[in-house]
N, C-alpha and C positions, 0 to 999 in steps of 0.2 A: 387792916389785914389784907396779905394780897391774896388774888383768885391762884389756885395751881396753875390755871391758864395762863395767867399775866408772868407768873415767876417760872413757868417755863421759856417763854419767851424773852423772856429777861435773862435766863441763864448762862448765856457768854459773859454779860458782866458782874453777876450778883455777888462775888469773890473780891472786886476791883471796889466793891462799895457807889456809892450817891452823894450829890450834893445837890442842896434843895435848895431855892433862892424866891425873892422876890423874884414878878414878872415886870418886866421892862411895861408893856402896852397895857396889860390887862388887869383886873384884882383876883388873881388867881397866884399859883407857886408854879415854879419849873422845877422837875425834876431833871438833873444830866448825868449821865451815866462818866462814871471816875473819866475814862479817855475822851470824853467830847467837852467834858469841862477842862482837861490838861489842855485841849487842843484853843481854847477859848482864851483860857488864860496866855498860853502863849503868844494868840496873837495880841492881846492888851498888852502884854509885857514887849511889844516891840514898840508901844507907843511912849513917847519922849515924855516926862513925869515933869519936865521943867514949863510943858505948856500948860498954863492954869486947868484949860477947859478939859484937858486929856486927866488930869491930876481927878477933878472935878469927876469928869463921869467914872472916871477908875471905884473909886471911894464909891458912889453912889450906886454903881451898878452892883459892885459885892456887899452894901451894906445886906448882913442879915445873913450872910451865909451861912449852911450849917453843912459839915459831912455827916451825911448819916447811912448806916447800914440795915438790913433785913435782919431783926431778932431772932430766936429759935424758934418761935410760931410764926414767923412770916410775915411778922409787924416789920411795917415802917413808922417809926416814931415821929412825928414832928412837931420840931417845937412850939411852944402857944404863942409865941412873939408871931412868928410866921401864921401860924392859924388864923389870928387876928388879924393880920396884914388882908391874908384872902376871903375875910368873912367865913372861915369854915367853920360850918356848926356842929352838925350831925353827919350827913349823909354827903359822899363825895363822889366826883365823876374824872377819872380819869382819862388823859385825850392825849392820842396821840400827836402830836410836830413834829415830825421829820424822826428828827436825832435824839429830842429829848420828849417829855412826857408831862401835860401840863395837867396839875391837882385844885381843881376848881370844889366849891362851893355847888351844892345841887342846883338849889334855886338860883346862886348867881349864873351859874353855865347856862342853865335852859334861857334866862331874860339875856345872856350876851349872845348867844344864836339866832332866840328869836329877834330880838335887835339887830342882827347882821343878815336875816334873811331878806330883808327887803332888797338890799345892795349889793348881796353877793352876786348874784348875774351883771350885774356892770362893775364891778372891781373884780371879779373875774376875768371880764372881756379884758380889761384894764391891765392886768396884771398878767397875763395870758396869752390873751388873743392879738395883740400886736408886736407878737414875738417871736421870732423862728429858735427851733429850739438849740441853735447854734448859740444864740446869743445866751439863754439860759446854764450854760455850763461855765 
């Protein structure tokens, strides 16, 4: 069930629908909102299909795709294939990334934080701090 809070903020795209996927890095689900997913695919779809590896991650990055929409109660449904994928059991944490909105697992979120807290001050510097923000655009 989403918060009135979240589907307010959600509300420029909640009409356009979702599509939910595996996550590339993490054991969690990506949420992307209908136009940042059109925008995603577009750019896969200008990669050449006749090169294996291009073919290869195409396949693997949408396996599991699903579209899915907000119910008349404000459910998002998702499917158990995917549930499984991210260890979701009970209780879920929503987080925001940028563009899209990543659907973790309680206790897997708080153990992949706390596991990233040691190192985020130096992959922050990392990622960050050796950057003028010209080169980031």
């Amino acid at each position: 069930m989403m918060s009135s809070a979240f589907k307010k903020q959600l509300s420029p795209v909640l009409q356009e629908g979702f599509v939910v996927k595996r996550a590339v890095f993490q054991p969690c689900l990506e949420l992307y909102p209908m136009q940042e997913w059109n925008e995603v695919m577009s750019k896969m779809n200008k990669l050449n299909r006749f090169v294996k590896k291009n073919n290869d991650f195409i396949r693997r990055f949408t396996a599991g795709v699903k579209v899915v929409e907000l119910d008349t109660s404000g459910r998002l449904l998702i499917p158990k294939d995917l549930c499984q994928f991210a260890g979701i059991k009970k209780q879920i944490v929503l987080s925001s990334a940028i563009n899209i909105v990543e659907i973790w697992d309680k206790d897997n979120y708080e153990k992949a934080i706390d596991d990233a807290a040691m190192d985020f001050a130096s992959l922050a510097e990392e990622v960050m701090g050796n950057s003028d923000v010209d080169e980031l655009s």
